[in-house]
C-alpha positions in Angstrom: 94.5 114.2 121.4 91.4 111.7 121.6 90.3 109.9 125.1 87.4 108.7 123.5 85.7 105.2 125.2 85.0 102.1 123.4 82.9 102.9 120.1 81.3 100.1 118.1 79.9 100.5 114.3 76.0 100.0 116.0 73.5 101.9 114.0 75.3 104.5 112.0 77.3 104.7 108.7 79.6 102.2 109.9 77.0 99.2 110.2 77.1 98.3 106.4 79.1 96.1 104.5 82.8 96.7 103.4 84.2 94.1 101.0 87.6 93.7 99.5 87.7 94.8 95.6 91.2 93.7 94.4 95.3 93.8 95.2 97.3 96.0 92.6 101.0 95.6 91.6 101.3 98.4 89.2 99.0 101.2 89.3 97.2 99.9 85.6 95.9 97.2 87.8 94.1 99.7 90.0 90.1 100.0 89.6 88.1 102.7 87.7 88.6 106.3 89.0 84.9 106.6 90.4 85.3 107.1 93.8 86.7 108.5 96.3 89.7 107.6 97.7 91.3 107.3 101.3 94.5 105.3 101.9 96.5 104.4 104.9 100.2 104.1 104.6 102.7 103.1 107.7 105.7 100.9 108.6 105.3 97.4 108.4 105.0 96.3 111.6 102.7 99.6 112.9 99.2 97.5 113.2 97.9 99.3 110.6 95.6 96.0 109.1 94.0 95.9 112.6 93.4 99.5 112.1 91.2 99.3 109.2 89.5 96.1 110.7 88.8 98.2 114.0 87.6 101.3 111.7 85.1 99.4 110.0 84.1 97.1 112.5 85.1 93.5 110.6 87.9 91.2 112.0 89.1 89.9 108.9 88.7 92.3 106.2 92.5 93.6 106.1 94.5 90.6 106.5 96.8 91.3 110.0 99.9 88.8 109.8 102.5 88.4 112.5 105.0 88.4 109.9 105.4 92.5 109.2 106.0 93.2 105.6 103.1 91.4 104.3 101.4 93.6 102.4 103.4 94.3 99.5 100.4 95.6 97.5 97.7 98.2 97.0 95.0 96.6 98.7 91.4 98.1 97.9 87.9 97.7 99.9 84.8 99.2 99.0 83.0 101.3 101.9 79.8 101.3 101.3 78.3 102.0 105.1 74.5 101.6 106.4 71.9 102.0 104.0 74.7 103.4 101.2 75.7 106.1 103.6 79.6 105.9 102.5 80.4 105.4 98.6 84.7 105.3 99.0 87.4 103.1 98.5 89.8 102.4 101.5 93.4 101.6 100.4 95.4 99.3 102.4 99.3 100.6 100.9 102.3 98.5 101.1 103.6 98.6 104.8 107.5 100.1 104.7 110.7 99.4 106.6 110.8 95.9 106.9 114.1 94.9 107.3 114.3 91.5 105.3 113.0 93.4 102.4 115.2 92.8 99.3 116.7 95.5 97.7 114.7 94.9 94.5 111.6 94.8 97.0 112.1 98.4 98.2 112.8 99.5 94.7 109.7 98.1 93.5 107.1 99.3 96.3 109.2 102.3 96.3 107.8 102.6 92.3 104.3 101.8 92.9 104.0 104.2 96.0 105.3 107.1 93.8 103.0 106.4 90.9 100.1 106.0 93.2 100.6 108.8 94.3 101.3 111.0 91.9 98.7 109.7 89.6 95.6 109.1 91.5 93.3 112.0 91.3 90.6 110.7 92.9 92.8 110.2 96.3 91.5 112.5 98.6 93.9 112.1 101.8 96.4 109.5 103.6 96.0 108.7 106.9 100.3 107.9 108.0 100.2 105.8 111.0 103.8 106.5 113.5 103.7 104.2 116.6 103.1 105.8 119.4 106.2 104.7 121.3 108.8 105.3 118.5 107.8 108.3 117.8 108.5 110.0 113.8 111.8 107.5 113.0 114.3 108.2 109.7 112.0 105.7 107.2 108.7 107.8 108.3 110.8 111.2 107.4 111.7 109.8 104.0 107.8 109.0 103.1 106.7 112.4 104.8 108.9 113.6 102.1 107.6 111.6 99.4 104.0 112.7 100.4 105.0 116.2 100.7 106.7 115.8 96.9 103.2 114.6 95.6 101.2 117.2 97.1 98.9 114.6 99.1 97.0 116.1 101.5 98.0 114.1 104.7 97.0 113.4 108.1 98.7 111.4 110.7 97.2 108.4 113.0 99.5 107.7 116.4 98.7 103.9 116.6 99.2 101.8 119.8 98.5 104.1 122.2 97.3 102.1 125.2 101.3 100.8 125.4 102.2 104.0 127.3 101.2 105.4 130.2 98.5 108.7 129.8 101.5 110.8 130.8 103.8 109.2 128.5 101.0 109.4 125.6 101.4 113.2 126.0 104.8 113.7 125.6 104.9 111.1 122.5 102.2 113.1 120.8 104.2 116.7 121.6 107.4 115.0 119.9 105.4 113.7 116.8 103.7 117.3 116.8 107.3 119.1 116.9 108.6 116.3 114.2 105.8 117.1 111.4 106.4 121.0 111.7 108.7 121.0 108.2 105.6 118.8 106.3 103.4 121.6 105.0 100.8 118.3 103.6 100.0 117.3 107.4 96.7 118.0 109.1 96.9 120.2 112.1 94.9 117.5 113.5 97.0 114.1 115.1 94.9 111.2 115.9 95.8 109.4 118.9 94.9 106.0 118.4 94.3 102.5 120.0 92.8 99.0 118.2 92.9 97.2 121.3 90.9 100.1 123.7 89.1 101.6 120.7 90.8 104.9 121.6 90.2 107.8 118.9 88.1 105.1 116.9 85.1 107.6 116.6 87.3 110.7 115.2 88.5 108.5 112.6 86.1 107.4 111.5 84.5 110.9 111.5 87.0 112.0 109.6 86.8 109.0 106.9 83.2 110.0 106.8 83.5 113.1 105.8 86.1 112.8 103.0 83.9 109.9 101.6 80.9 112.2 101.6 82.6 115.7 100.8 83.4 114.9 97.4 
């Protein structure tokens, strides 16, 4: 678990510029396989855009709606950090589990999903974001499952952490701990997350640094 304070881009890796490259339908829409590539996948209503504006520091760069289900797309953004520090691409994949979703809707980010992520070598890791206070639900099973299918090396972000109580926080993260036992993909490591009270902001983004620089 992270009890990290606030932590702010400042002088570091974090204090370039990240700019949004282009939104994909089918995967032949995606850009060139040149870099590396880190995506974050959730539900559709588990604030996973304010995530990725928190992570690099920049209000508006993922587009956070209050209608859940927006992004219906691979969304891509170019990290490039302070002083070309970071050299990745940051997907933004099509939130899941939206209940007013058409069935042609599922069936169709169901397709892209699976051909992203079967054909991307250059994807290095996804970062699954669970809400804190549901806990692993049916729907994040069935994409654990997907992810586990394609091999993807996997790590999981607890988001909205600063809902529950400290004591509550601990037993949420010891049921999402027992839940991911049977996915063989997952990091050992959970990241216990908050937008709002920056909480486990700076192992994140560790984290994203190090896959972007690894390569």
């Amino acid at each position: 678990m992270s009890n990290d304070p606030k932590a702010e881009p400042g002088e570091t890796p974090w204090a370039g510029e990240s700019v949004f490259i282009t939104s994909a339908v089918s995967t032949s829409g995606l850009p060139d396989g040149d870099k590396v590539e880190i995506a974050f996948a959730g539900r559709s209503n588990v604030g996973k855009s304010t995530l990725l504006n928190t992570l690099v520091g920049r209000k508006g760069l993922a587009k956070a709606s209050n209608t859940p289900g927006r992004t219906r797309m691979l969304n891509y953004f170019h990290l490039t950090g302070n002083k070309g520090a970071l050299d990745c691409y940051l997907v933004d994949m099509p939130g899941f589990g939206y209940a007013r979703a058409s069935k042609s809707e599922i069936k169709s980010w169901t397709g892209l999903v699976k051909a992203y992520l079967r054909g991307r070598v250059t994807l290095r890791r996804v970062f699954f974001l669970i809400d804190t206070r549901r806990g692993v639900m049916p729907g994040d099973k069935e994409i654990l499952e997907l992810l586990q299918e394609a091999a993807v090396s996997t790590q999981v972000i607890m988001t909205k952490a600063d809902k529950l109580k400290i004591s509550d926080r601990q037993k949420a993260y010891e049921a999402v701990k027992k839940d991911l036992k049977p996915f063989v993909i997952v990091h050992p490591d959970i990241l216990l997350t908050s937008s709002l009270k920056k909480l486990g902001i700076d192992e994140l983004r560790a984290a994203v640094l190090d896959l972007c620089q690894n390569i």
